[in-house]
C-alpha positions in Angstrom: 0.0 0.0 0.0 1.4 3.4 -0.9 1.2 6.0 1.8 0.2 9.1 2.3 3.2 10.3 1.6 4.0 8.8 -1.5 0.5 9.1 -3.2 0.2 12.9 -2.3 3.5 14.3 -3.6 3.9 12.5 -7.1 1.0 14.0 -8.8 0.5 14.5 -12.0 0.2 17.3 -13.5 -2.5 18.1 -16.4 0.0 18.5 -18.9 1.0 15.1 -17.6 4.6 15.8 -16.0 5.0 14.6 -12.2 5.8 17.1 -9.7 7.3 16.0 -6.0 6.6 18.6 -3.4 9.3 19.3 -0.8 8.4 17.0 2.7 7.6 20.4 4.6 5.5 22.1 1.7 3.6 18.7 1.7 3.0 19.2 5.3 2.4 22.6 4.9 -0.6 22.3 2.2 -2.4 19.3 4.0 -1.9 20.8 7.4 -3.5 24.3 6.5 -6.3 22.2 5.3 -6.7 20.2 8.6 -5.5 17.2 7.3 -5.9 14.5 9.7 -3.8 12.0 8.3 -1.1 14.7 7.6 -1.1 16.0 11.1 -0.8 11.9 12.0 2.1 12.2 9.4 3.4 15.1 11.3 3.6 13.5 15.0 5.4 10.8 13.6 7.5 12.6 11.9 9.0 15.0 14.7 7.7 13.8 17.5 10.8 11.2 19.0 12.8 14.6 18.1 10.4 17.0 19.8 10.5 14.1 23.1 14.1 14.1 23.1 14.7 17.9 23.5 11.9 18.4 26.3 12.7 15.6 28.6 16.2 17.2 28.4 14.2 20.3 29.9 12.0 18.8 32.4 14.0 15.4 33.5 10.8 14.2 34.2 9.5 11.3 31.5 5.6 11.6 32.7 6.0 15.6 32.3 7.7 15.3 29.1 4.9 12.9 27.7 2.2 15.5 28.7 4.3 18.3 27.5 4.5 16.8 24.5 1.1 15.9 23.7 0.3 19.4 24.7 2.9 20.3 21.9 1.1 18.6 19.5 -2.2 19.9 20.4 -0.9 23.4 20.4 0.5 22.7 17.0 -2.9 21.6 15.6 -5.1 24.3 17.2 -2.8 27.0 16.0 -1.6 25.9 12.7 -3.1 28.9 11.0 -0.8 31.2 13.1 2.4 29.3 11.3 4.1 31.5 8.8 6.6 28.8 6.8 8.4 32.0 5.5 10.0 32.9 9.1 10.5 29.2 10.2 10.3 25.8 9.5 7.6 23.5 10.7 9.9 21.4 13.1 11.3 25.1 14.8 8.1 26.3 15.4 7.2 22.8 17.3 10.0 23.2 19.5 8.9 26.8 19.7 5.5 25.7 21.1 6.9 22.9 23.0 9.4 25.6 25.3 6.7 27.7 25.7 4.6 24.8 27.2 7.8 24.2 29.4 8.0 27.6 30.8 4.1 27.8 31.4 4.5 24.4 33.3 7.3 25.7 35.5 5.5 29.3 36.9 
């Protein structure tokens, strides 16, 4: 079975040329859409990366795990705030995922 992936970014074209959209404009398009399966796509994506850099934070693994899917929650509610031309998608999780860190600890 093809994924999601694979079946989205090699379309064709009506003058019948393929064109392969860069990983984070695919995210981009399908997330500002509310793409469910892209924002599935997303999570797996960066989440083990976005986990690794807040337990470094917190030291905690039960706090990291909530923090995290806070993260992700944050990321999906406020996906229309992103602006891809001032960072990329992966930053701005990181971005959401400190903020969360610093609410946590006041």
């Amino acid at each position: 079975m093809q994924s999601l992936y694979q079946r989205v970014t090699h379309q064709e074209l009506s003058i019948g040329h393929e064109v392969d959209l860069s990983d984070d404009n695919f995210l981009f398009t399908t997330l500002e859409a509310y793409d469910g399966a892209a924002f599935k796509a997303l999570y797996q994506r960066y989440s083990a990366a976005v986990y690794g850099n807040i337990i470094r934070y917190v030291g905690n693994e039960e706090k990291a795990k909530l923090i995290l899917e806070q993260t992700f929650c944050e990321a999906w509610r406020s996906f229309p705030e992103f602006d891809q031309t001032k960072s990329r998608i992966f930053t701005w999780i990181n971005r959401l995922a400190l903020q969360i860190i610093k609410q946590s600890a006041s």
